[in-house]
C-alpha positions in Angstrom: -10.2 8.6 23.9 -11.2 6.2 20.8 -9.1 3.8 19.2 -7.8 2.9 15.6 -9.9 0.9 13.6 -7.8 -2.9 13.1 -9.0 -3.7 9.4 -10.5 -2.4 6.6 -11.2 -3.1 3.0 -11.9 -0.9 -0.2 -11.9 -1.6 -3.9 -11.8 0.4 -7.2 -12.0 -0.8 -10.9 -9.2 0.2 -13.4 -9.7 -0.5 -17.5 -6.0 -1.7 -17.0 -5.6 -5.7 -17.4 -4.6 -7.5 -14.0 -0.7 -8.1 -15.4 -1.1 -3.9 -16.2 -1.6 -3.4 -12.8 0.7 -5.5 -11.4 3.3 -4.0 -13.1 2.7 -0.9 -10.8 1.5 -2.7 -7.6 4.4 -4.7 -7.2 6.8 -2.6 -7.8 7.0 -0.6 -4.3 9.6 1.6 -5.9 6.5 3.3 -7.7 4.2 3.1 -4.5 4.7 7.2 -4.5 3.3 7.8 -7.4 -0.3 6.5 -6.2 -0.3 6.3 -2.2 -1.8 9.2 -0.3 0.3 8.7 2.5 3.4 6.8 0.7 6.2 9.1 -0.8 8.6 6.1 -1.9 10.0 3.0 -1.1 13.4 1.4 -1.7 14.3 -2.3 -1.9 16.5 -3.6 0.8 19.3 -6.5 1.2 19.8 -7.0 -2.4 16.0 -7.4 -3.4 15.0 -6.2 -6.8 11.5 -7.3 -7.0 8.4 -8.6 -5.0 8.9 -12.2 -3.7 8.3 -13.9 -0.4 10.9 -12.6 2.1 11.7 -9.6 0.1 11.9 -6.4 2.3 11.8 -2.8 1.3 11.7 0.7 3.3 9.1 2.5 2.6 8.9 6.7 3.2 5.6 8.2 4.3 4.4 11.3 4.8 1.1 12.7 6.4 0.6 16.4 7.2 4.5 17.2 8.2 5.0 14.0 10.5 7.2 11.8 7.8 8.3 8.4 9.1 9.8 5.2 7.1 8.7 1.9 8.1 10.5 -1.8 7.4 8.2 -4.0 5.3 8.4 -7.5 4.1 6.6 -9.1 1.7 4.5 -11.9 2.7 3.3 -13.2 -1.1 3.8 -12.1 -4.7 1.4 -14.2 -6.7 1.5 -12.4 -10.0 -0.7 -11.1 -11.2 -3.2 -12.4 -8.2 -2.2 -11.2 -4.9 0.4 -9.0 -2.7 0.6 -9.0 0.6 3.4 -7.3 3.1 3.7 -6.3 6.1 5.3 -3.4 8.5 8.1 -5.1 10.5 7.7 -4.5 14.2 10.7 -2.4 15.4 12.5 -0.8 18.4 10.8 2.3 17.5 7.4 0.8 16.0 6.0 -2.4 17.5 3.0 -2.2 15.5 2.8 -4.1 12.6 -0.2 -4.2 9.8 -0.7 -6.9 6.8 -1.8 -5.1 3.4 -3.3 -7.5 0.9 -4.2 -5.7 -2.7 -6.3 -9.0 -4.9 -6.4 -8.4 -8.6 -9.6 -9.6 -10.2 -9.7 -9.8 -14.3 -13.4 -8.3 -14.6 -14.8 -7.0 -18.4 -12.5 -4.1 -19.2 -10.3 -4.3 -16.6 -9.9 -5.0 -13.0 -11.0 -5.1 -9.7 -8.3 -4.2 -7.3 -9.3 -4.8 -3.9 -7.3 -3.4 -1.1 -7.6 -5.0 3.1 -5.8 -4.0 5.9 -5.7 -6.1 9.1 -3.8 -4.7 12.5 -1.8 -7.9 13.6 -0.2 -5.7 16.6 -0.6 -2.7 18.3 0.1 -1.8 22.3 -3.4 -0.4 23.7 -1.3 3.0 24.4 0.6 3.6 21.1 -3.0 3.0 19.6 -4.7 5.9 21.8 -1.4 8.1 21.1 -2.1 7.2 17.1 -5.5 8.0 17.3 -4.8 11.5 19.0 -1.6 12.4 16.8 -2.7 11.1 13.6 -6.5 12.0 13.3 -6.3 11.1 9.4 -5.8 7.2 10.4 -9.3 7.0 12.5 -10.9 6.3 8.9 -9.1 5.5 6.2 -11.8 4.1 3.8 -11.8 7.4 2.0 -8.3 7.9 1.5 -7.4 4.2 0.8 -10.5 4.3 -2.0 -8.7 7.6 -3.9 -5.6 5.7 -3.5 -6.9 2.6 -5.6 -8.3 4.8 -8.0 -5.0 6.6 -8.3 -3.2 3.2 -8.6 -6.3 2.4 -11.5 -5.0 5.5 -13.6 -1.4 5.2 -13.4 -1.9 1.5 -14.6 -4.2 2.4 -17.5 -1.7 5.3 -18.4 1.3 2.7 -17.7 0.0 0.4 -20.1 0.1 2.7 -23.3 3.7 3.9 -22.1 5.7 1.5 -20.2 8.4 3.8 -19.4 6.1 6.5 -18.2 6.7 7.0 -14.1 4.4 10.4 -13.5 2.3 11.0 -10.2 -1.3 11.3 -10.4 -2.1 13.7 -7.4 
């Protein structure tokens, strides 16, 4: 039986500026409007926006298994870098760190997304890779997910207020 890969990386341009994407990115509240796999996420303990210590829940979905993981974020360098990552838990001892970088480039930016495994039991990660068959690569759906999180920016930009779902 194979294993889960442990990290990953993919990237995507957007003709949004890097403060245009940010906007989106770091607001997890939004993270359903662009995540394949993401349905929602709500800040928790008072938070309001992405600093150093803030958590949030997220929702996910994936086929009909749906499950809602703790995260914290780890940095909020604006309009840079976000990183968070899943809280281990009773129920989930895994945890992953997800790092999106925002680079200005001409007419937009390079958003480039990494994923590193910092924990995962040997077991859960054979029962993973035989539940959840989607998660043995995830380049493909990570890559439409940046490209998703491109065009909500870009749209974003001409209307602030707009909050619509690319799928």
């Amino acid at each position: 039986m194979g294993t889960l890969p442990k990290h990953g990386s993919v990237e995507a341009v957007a003709t949004a500026t890097p403060d245009e994407v940010w906007a989106v990115l770091a607001d997890v509240t939004r993270t359903g409007e662009w995540s394949h796999e993401a349905v929602g996420a709500d800040w928790l303990d008072g938070a309001t926006s992405a600093t150093p210590g803030a958590r949030f829940r997220g929702r996910n979905r994936q086929g009909r298994t749906r499950w809602s993981r703790t995260c914290e974020v780890v940095a909020a360098e604006a309009p840079r870098r976000f990183r968070f990552r899943t809280v281990p838990s009773r129920i989930y001892r895994d945890s992953t760190l997800w790092t999106f970088e925002l680079e200005p480039v001409p007419g937009g930016t390079r958003i480039t997304q990494r994923y590193e495994v910092l924990q995962l039991h040997p077991l859960l990660d054979r029962l993973f890779y035989a539940l959840l068959p989607a998660h043995r690569d995830r380049s493909t759906a990570l890559q439409a997910d940046l490209e998703r999180l491109a065009a909500v920016a870009a749209r974003s930009a001409g209307d602030p207020g707009r909050r619509t779902p690319v799928r």
